[in-house]
PDB file of N, CA, C and O in Angstrom:
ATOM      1  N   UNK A   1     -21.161   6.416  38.130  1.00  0.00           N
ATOM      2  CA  UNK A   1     -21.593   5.711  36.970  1.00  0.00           C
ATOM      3  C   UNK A   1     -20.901   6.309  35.749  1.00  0.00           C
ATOM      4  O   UNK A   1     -20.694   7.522  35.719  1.00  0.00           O
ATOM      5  N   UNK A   2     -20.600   5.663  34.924  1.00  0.00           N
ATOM      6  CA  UNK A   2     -19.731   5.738  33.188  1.00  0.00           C
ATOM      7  C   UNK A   2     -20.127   4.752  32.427  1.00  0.00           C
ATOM      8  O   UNK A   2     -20.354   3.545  32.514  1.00  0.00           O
ATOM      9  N   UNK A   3     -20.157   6.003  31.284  1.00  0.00           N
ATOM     10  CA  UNK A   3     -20.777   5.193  29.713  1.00  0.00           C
ATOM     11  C   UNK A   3     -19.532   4.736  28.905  1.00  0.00           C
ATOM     12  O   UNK A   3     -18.569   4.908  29.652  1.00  0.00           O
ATOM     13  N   UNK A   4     -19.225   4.363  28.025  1.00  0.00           N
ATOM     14  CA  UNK A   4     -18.791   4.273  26.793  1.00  0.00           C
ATOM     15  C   UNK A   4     -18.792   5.058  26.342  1.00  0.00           C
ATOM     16  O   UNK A   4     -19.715   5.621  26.931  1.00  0.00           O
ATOM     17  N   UNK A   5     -18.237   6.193  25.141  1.00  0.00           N
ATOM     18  CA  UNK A   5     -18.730   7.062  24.082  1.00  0.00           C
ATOM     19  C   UNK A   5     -17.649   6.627  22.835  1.00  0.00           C
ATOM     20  O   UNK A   5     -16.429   6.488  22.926  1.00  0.00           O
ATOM     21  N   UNK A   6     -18.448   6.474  21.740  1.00  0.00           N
ATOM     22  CA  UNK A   6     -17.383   6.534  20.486  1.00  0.00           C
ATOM     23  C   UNK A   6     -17.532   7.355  19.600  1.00  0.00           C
ATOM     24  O   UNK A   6     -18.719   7.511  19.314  1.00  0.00           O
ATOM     25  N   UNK A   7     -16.603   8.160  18.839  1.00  0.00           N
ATOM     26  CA  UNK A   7     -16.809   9.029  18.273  1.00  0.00           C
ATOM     27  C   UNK A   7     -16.476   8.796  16.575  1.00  0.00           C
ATOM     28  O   UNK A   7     -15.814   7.759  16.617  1.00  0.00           O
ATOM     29  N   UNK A   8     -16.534   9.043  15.659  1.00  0.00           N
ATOM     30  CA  UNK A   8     -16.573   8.284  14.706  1.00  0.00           C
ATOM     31  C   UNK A   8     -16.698  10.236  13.740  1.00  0.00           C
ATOM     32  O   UNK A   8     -17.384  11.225  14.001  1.00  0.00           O
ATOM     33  N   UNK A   9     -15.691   9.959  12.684  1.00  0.00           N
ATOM     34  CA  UNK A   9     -16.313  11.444  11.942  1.00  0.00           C
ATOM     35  C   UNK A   9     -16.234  10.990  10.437  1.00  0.00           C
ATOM     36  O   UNK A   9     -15.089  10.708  10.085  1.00  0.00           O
ATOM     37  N   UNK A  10     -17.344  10.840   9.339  1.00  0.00           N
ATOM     38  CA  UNK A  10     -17.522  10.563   8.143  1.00  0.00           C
ATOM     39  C   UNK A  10     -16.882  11.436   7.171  1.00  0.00           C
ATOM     40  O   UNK A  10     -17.108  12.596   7.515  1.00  0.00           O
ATOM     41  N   UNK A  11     -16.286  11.400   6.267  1.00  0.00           N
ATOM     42  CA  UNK A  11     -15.775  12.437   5.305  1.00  0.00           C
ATOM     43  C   UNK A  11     -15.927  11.810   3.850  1.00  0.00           C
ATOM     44  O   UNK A  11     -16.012  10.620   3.546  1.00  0.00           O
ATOM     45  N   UNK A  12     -15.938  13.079   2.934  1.00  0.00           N
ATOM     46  CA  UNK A  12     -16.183  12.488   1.416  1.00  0.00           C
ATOM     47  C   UNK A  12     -15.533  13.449   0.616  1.00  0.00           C
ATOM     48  O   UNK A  12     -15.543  14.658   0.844  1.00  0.00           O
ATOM     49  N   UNK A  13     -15.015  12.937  -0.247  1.00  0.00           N
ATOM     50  CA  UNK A  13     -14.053  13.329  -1.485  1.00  0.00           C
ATOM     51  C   UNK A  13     -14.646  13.463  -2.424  1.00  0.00           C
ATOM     52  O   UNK A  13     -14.866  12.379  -2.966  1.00  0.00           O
ATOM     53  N   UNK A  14     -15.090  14.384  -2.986  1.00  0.00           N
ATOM     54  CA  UNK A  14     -15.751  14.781  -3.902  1.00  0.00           C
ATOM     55  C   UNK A  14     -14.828  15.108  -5.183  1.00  0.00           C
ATOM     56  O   UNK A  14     -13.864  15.865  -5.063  1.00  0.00           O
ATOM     57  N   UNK A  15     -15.200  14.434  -6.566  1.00  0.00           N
ATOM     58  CA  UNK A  15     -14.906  14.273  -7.688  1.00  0.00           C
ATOM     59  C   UNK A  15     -12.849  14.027  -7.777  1.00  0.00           C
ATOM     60  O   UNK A  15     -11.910  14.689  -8.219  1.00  0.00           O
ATOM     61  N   UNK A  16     -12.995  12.883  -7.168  1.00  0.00           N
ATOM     62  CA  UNK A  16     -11.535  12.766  -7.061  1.00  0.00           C
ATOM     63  C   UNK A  16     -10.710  11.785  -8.037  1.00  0.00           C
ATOM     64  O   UNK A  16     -10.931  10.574  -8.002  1.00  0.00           O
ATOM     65  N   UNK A  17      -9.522  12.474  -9.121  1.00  0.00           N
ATOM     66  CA  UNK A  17      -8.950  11.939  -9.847  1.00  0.00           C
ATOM     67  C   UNK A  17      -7.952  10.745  -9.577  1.00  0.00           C
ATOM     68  O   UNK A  17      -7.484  10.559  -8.454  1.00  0.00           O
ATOM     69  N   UNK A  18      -7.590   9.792 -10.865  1.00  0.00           N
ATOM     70  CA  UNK A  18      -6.597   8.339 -10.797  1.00  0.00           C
ATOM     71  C   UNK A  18      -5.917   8.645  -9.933  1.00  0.00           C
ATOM     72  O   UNK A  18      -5.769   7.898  -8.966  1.00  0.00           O
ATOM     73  N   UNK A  19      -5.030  10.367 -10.071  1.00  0.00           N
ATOM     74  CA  UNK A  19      -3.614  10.244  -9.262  1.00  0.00           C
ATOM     75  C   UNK A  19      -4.024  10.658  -7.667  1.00  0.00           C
ATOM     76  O   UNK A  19      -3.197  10.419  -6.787  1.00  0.00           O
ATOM     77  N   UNK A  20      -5.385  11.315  -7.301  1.00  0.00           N
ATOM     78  CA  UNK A  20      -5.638  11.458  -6.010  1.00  0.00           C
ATOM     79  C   UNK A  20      -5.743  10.295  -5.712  1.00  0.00           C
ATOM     80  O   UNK A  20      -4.797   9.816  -5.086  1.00  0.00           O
ATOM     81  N   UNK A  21      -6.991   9.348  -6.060  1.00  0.00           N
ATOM     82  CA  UNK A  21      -7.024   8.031  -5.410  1.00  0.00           C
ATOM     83  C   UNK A  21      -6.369   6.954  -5.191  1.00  0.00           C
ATOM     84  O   UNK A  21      -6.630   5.923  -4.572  1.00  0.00           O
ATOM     85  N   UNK A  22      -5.169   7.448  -5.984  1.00  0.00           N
ATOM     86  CA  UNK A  22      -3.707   6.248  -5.515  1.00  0.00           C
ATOM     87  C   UNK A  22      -2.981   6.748  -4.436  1.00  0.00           C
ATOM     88  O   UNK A  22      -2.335   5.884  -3.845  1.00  0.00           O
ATOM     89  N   UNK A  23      -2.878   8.061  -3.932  1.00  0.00           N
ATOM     90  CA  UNK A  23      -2.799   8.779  -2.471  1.00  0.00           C
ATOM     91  C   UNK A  23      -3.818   8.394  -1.492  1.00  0.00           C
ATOM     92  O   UNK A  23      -3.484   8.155  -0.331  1.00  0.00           O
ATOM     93  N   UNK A  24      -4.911   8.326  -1.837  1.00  0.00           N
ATOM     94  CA  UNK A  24      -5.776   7.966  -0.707  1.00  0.00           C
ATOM     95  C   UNK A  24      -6.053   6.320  -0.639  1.00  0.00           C
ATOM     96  O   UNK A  24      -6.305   5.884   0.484  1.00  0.00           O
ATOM     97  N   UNK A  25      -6.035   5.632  -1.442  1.00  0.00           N
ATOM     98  CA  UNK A  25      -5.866   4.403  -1.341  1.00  0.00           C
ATOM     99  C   UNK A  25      -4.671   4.003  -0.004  1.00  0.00           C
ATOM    100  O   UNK A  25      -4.576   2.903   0.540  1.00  0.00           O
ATOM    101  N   UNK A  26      -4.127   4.815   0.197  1.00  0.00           N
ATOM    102  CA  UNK A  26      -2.594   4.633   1.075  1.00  0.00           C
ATOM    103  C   UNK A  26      -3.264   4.623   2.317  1.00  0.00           C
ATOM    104  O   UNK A  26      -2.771   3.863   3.150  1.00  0.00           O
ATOM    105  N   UNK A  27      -4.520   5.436   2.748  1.00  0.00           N
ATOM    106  CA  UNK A  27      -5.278   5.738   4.070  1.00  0.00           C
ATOM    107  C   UNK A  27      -6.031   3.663   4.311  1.00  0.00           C
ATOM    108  O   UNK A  27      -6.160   3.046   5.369  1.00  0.00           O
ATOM    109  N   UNK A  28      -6.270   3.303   3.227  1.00  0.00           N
ATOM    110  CA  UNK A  28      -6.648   2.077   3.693  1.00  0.00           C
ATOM    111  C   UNK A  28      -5.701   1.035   3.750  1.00  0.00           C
ATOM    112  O   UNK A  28      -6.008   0.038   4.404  1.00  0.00           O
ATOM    113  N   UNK A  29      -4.715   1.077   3.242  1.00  0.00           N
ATOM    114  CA  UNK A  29      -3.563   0.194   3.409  1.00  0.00           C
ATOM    115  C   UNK A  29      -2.702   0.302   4.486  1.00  0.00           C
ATOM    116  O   UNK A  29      -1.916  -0.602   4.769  1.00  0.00           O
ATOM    117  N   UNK A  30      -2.788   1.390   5.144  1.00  0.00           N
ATOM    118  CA  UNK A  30      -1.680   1.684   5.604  1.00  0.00           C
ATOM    119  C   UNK A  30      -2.421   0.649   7.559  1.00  0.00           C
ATOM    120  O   UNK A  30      -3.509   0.479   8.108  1.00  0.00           O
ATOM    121  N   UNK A  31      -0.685   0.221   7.882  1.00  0.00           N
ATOM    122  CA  UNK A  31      -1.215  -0.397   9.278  1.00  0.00           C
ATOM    123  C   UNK A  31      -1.651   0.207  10.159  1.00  0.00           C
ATOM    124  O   UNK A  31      -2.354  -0.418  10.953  1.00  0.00           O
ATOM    125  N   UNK A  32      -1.356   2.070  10.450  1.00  0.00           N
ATOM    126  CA  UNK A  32      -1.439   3.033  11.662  1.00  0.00           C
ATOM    127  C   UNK A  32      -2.118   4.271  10.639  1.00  0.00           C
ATOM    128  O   UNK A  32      -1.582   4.677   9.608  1.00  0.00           O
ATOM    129  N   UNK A  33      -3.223   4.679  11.111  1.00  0.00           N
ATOM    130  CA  UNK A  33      -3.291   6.066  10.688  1.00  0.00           C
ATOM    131  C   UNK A  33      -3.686   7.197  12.287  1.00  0.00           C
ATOM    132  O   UNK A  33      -4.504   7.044  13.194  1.00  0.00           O
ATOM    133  N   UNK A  34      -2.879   8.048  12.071  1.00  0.00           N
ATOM    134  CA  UNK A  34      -3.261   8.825  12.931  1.00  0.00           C
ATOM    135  C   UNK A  34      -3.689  10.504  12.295  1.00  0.00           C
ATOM    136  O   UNK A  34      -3.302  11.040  11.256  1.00  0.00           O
ATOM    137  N   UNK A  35      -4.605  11.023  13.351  1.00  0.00           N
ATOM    138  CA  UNK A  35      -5.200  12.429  12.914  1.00  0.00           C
ATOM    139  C   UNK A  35      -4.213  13.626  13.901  1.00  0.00           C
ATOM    140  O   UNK A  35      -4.083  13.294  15.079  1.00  0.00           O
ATOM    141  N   UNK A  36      -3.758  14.520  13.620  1.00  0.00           N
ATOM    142  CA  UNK A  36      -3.233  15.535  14.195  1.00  0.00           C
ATOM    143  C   UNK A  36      -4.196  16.542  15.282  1.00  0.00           C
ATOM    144  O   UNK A  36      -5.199  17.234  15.111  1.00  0.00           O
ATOM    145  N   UNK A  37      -3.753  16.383  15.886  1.00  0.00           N
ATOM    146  CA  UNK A  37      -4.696  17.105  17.305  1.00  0.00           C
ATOM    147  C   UNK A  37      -4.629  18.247  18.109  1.00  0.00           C
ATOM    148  O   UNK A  37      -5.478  18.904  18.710  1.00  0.00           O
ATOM    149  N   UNK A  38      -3.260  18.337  17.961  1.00  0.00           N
ATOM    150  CA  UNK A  38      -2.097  19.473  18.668  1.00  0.00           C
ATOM    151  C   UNK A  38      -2.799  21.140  17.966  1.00  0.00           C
ATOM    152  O   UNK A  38      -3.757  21.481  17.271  1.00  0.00           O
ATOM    153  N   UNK A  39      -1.929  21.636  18.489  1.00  0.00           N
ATOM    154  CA  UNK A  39      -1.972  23.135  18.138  1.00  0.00           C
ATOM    155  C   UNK A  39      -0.661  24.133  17.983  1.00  0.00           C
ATOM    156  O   UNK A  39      -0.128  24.754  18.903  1.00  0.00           O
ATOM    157  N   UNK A  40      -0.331  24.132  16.788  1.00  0.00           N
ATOM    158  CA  UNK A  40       1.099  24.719  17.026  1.00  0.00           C
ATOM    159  C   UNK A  40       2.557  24.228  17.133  1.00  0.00           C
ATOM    160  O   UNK A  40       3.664  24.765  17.113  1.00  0.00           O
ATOM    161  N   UNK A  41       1.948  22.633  17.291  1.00  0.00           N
ATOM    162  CA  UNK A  41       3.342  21.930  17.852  1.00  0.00           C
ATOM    163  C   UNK A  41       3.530  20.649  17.320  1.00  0.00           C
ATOM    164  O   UNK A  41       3.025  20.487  16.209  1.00  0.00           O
ATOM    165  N   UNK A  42       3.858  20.118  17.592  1.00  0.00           N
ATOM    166  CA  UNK A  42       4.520  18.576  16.621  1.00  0.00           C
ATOM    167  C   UNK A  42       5.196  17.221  17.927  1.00  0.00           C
ATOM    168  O   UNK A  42       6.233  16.559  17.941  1.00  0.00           O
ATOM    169  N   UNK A  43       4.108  17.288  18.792  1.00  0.00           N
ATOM    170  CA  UNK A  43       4.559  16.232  19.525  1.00  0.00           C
ATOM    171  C   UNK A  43       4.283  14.737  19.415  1.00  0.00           C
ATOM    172  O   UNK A  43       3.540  14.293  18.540  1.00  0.00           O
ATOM    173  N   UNK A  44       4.949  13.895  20.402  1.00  0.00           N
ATOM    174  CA  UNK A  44       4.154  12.687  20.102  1.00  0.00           C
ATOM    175  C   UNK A  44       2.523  12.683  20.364  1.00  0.00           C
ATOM    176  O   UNK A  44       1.778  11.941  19.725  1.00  0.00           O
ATOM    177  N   UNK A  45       1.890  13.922  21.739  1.00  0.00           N
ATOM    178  CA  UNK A  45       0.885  13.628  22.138  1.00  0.00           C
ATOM    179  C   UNK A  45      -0.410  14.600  21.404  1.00  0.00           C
ATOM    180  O   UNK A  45      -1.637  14.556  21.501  1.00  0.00           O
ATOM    181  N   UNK A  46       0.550  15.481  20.634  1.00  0.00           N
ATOM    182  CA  UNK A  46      -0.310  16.000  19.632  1.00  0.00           C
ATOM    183  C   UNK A  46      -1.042  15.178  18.170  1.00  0.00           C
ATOM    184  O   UNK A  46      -1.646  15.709  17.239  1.00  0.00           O
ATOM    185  N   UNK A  47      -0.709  13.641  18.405  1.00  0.00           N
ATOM    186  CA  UNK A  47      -0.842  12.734  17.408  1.00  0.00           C
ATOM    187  C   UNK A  47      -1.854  11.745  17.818  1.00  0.00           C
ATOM    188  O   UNK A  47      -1.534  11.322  18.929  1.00  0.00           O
ATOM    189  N   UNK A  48      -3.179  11.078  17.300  1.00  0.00           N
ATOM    190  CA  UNK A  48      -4.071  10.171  17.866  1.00  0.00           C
ATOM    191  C   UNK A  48      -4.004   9.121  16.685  1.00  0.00           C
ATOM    192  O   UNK A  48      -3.905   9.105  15.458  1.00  0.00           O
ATOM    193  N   UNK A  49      -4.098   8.375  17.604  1.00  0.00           N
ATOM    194  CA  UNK A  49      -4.503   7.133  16.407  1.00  0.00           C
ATOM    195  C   UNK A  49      -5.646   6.756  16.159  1.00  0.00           C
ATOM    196  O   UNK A  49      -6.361   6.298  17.050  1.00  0.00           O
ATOM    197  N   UNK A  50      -6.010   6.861  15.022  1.00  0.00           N
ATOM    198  CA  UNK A  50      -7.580   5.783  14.832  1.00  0.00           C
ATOM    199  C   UNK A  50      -7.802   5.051  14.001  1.00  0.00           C
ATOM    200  O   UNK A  50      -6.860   4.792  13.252  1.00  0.00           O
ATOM    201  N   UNK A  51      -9.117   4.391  13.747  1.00  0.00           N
ATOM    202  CA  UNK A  51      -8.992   3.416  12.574  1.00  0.00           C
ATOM    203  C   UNK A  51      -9.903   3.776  11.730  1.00  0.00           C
ATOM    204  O   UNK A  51     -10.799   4.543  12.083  1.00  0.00           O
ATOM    205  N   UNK A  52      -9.833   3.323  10.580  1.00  0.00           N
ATOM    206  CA  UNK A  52     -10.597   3.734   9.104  1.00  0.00           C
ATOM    207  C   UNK A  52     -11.271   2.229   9.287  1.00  0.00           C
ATOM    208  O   UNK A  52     -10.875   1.077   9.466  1.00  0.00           O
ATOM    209  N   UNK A  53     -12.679   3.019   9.115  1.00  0.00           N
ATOM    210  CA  UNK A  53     -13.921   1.787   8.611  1.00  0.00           C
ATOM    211  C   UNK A  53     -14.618   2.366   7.539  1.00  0.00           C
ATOM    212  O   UNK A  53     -15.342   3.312   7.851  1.00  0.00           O
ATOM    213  N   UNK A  54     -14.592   2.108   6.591  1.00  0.00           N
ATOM    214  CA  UNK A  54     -15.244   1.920   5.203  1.00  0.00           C
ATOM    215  C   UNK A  54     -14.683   0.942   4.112  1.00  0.00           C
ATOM    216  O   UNK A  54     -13.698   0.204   4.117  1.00  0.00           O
ATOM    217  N   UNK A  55     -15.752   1.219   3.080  1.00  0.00           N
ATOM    218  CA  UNK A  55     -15.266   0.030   2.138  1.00  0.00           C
ATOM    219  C   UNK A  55     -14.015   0.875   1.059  1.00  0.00           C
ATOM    220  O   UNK A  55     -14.252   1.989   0.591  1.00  0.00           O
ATOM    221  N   UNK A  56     -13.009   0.302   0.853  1.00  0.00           N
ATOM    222  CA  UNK A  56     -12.011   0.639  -0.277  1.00  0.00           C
ATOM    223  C   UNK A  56     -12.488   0.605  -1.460  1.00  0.00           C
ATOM    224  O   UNK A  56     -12.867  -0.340  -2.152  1.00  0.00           O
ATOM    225  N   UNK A  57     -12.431   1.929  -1.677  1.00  0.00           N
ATOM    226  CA  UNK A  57     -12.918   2.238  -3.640  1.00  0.00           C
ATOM    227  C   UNK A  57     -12.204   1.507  -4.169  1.00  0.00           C
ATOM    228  O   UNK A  57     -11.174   1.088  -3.641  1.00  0.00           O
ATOM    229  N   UNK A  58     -12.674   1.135  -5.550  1.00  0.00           N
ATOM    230  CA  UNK A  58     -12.000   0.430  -6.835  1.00  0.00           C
ATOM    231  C   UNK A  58     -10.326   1.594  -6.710  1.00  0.00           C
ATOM    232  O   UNK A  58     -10.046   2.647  -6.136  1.00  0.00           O
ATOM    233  N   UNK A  59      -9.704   0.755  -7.482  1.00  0.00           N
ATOM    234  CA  UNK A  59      -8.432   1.509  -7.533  1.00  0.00           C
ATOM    235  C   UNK A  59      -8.051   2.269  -9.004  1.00  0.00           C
ATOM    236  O   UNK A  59      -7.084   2.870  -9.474  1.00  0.00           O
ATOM    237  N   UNK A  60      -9.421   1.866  -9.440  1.00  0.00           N
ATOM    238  CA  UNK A  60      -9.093   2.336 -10.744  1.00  0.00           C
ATOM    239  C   UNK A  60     -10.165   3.186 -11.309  1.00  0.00           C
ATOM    240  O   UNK A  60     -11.258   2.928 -10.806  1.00  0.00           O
ATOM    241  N   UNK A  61     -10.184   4.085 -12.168  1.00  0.00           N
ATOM    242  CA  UNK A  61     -11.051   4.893 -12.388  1.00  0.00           C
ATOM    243  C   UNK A  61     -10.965   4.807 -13.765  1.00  0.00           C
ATOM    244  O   UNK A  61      -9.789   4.652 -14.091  1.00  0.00           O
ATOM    245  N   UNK A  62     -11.763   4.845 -14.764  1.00  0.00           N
ATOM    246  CA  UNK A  62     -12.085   5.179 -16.276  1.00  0.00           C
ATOM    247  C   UNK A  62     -11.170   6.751 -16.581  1.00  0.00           C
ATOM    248  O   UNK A  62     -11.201   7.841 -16.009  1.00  0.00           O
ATOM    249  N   UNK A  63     -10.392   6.226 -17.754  1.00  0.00           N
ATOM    250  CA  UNK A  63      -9.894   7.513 -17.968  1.00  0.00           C
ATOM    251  C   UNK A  63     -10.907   8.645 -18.787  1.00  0.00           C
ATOM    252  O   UNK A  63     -11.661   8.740 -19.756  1.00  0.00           O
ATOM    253  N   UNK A  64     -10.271   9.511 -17.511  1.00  0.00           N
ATOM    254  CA  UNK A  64     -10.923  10.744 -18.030  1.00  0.00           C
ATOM    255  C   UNK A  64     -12.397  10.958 -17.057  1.00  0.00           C
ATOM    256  O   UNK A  64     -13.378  11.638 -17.359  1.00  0.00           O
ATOM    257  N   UNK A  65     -12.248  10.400 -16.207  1.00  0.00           N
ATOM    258  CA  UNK A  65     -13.368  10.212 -15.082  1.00  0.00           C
ATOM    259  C   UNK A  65     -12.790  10.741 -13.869  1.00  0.00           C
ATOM    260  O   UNK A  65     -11.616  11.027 -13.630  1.00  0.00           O
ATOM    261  N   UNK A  66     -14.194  10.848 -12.882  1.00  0.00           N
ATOM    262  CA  UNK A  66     -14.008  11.271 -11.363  1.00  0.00           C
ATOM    263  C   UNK A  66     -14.922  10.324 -11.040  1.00  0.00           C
ATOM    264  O   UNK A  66     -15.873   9.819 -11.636  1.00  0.00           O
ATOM    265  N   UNK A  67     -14.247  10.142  -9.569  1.00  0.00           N
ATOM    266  CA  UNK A  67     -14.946   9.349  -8.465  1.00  0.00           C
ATOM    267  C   UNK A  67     -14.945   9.605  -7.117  1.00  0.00           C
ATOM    268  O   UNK A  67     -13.901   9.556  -6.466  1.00  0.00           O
ATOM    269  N   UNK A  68     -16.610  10.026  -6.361  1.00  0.00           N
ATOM    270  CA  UNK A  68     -16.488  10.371  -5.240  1.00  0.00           C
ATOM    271  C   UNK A  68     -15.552   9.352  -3.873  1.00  0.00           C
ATOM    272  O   UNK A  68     -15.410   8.170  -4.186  1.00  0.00           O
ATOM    273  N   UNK A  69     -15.276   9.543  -3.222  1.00  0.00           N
ATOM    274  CA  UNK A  69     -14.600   8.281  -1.962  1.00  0.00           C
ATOM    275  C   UNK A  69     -15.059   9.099  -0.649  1.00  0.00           C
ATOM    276  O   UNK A  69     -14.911  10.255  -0.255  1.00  0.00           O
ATOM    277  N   UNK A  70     -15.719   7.879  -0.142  1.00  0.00           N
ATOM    278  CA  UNK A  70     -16.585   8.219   1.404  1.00  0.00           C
ATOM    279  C   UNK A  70     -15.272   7.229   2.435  1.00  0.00           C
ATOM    280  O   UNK A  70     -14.799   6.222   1.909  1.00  0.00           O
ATOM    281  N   UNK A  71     -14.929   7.531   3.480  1.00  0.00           N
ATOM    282  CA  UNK A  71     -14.161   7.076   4.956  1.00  0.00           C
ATOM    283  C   UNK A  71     -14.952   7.234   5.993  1.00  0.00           C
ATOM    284  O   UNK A  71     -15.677   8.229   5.986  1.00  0.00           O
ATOM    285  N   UNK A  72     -14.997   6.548   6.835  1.00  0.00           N
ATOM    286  CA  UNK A  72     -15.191   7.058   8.357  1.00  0.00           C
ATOM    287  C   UNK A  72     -13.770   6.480   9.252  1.00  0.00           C
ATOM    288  O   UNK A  72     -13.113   5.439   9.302  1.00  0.00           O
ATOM    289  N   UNK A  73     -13.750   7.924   9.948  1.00  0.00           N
ATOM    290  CA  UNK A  73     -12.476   8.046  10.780  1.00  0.00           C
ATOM    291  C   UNK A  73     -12.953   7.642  12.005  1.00  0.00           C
ATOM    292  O   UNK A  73     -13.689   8.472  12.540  1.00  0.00           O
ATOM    293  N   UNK A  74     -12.746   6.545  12.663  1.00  0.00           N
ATOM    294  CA  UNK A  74     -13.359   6.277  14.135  1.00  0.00           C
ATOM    295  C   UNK A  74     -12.118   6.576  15.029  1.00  0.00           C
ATOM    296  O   UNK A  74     -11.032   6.023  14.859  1.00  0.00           O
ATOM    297  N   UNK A  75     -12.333   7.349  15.838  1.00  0.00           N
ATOM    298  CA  UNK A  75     -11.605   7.698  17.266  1.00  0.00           C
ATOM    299  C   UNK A  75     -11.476   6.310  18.181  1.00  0.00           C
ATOM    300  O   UNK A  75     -11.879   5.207  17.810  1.00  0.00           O
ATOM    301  N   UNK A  76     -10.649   6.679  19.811  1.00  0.00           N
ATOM    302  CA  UNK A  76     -10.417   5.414  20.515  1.00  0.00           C
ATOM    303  C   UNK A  76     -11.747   6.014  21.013  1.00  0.00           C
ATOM    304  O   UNK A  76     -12.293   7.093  20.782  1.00  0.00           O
ATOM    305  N   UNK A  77     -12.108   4.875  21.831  1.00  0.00           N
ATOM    306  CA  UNK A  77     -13.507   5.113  22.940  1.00  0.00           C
ATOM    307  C   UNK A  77     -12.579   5.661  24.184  1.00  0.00           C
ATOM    308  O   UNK A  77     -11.387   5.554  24.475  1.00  0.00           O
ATOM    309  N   UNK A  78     -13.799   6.342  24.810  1.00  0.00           N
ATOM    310  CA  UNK A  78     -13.383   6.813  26.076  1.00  0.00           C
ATOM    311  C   UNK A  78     -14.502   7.171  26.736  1.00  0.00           C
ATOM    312  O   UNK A  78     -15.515   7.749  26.343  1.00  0.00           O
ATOM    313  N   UNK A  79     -14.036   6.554  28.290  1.00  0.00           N
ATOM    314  CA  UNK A  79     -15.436   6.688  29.096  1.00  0.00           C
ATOM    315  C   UNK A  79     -15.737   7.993  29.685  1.00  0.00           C
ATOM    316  O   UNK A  79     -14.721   8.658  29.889  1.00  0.00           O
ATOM    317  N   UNK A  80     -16.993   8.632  30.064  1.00  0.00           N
ATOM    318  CA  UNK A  80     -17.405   9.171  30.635  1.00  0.00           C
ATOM    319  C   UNK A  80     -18.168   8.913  31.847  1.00  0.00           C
ATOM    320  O   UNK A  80     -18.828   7.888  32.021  1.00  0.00           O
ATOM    321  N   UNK A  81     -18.021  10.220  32.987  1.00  0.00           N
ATOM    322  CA  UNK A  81     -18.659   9.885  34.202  1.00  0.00           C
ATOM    323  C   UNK A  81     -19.960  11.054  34.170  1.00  0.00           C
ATOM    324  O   UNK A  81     -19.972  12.281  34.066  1.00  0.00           O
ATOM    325  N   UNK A  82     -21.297   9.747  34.351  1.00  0.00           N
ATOM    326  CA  UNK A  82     -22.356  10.566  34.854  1.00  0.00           C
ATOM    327  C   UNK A  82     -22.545  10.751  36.033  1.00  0.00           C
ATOM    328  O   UNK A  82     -22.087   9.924  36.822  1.00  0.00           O
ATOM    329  N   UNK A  83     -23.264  11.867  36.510  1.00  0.00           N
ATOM    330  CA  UNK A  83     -23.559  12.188  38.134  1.00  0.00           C
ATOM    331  C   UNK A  83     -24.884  11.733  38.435  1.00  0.00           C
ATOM    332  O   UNK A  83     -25.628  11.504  37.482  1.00  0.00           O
ATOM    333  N   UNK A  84     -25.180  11.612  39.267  1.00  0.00           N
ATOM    334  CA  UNK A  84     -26.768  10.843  39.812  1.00  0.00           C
ATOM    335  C   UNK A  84     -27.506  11.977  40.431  1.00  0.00           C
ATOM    336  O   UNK A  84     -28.628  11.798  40.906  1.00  0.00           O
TER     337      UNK A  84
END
């Protein structure tokens, strides 16, 4: 017997300026994002892909302001085997 499992990891940016959030704006535009996994090394299989689910902050911020930005990074699913 096997489940499903999805793994999903939330992150938040705390008090982040115009010129950060035009860098991170790039995490929701972009067609592929992948997270680094490896250790030491720089392969293709040290690289995962996942997808960004949250809502895209305004792109603009009041000058002279900060604005927090929340993501969730969802992983691929992958099954697991239970024993009986």
């Amino acid at each position: 017997m096997g489940y499903k499992n999805e793994r999903a990891l939330n992150l938040v940016a705390e008090s982040v300026t115009q010129d950060e959030l035009e860098i991170l704006n790039d995490i929701y535009t972009s067609p592929n994002v992948f997270v680094y996994i490896g250790i030491n090394t720089d392969t293709i299989q040290d690289w995962l892909q996942v997808t960004i689910e949250s809502r895209k902050p305004s792109s603009k911020i009041k000058k002279g302001n900060v604005t927090d930005v929340e993501l969730s990074v969802v992983f691929p699913e992958w099954y697991s085997i239970g024993l009986l």
